[in-house]
N, C-alpha and C positions, 0 to 999 in steps of 0.2 A: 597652705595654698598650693594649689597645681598650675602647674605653667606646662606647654605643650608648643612644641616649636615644629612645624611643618622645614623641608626644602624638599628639593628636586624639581620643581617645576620646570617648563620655561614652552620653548615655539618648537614644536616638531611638525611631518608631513604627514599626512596621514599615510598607515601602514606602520609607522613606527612606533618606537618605543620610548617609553618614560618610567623611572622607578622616583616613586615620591617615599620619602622617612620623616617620619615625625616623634621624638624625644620628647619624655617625661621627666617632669622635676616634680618635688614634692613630695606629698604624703599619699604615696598611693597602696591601695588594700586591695585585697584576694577578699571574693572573685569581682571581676572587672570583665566589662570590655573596652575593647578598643578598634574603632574604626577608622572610614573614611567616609564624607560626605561631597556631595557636589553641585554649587548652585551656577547656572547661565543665565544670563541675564533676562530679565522677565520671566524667570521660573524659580519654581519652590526648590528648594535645599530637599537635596532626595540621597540616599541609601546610594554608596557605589559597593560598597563592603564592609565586613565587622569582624572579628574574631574572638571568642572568652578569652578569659585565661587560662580554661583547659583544652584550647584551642580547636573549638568548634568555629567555624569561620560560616557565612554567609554572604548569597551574592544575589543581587535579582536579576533576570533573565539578559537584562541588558549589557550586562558585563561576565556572564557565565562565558567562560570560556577563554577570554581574551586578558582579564584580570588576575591576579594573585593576590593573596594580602598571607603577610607573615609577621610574628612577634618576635623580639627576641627579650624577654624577660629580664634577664641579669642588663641590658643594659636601657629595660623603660622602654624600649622603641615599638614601633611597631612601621610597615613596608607596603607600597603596594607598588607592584607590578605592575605597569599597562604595557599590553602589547597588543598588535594590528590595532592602531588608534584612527580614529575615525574622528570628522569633524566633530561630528554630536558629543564627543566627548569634551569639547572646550568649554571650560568653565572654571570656577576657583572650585579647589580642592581644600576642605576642613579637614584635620583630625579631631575626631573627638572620644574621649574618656567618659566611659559612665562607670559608679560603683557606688556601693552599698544601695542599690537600685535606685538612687534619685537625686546622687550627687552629679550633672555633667557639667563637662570642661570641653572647650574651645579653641582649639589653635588658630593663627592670625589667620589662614589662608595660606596657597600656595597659585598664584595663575598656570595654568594647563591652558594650552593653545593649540588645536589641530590645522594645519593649513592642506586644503583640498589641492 
């Protein structure tokens, strides 16, 4: 069983910054990815960021520039970086794990909050 534990959340202004980590347990296998997902309320759970584990990372246009995501392997993690935060960007933040192309896993959530 994989367990996936989000933090870093919390109320920033916007312009600012927020670094979210999320920690793996479990039985996890090469290759994998690992991301970040973002739902607000009355919207679909959409792509903020991904990374392999040969660390190919992807970002869609809306967070190009202002986002990071980073792994660190040895210890399961994986990071994302938000900077110049913007309201739109408030929302709960997922991590999630995908591997052997069709097993994925879910972290609880993390609240991200931008205040204008």
């Amino acid at each position: 069983q994989v367990q996936l534990v989000e933090s870093g959340g919390g109320l920033v202004q916007a312009g600012g910054s927020l670094r979210l980590s999320c920690v793996a347990s479990g039985s996890i296998f090469s290759p994998n990815t690992m991301g970040w997902y973002r739902q607000a309320p009355g919207k679909q759970r959409e792509l903020v960021a991904s990374m392999t584990s040969a660390g190919t990372a992807n970002y869609p246009d809306s967070v190009k520039g202002r986002f990071t995501i980073a792994r660190d392997s040895a210890k399961r993690a994986v990071y994302l970086q938000m900077n110049s935060l913007k309201p739109e960007d408030t929302a709960v933040y997922y991590c999630k794990l995908v591997q052997r192309g069709w097993m994925n896993y879910w972290g609880q959530g993390t609240q991200v909050t931008v205040s204008s």
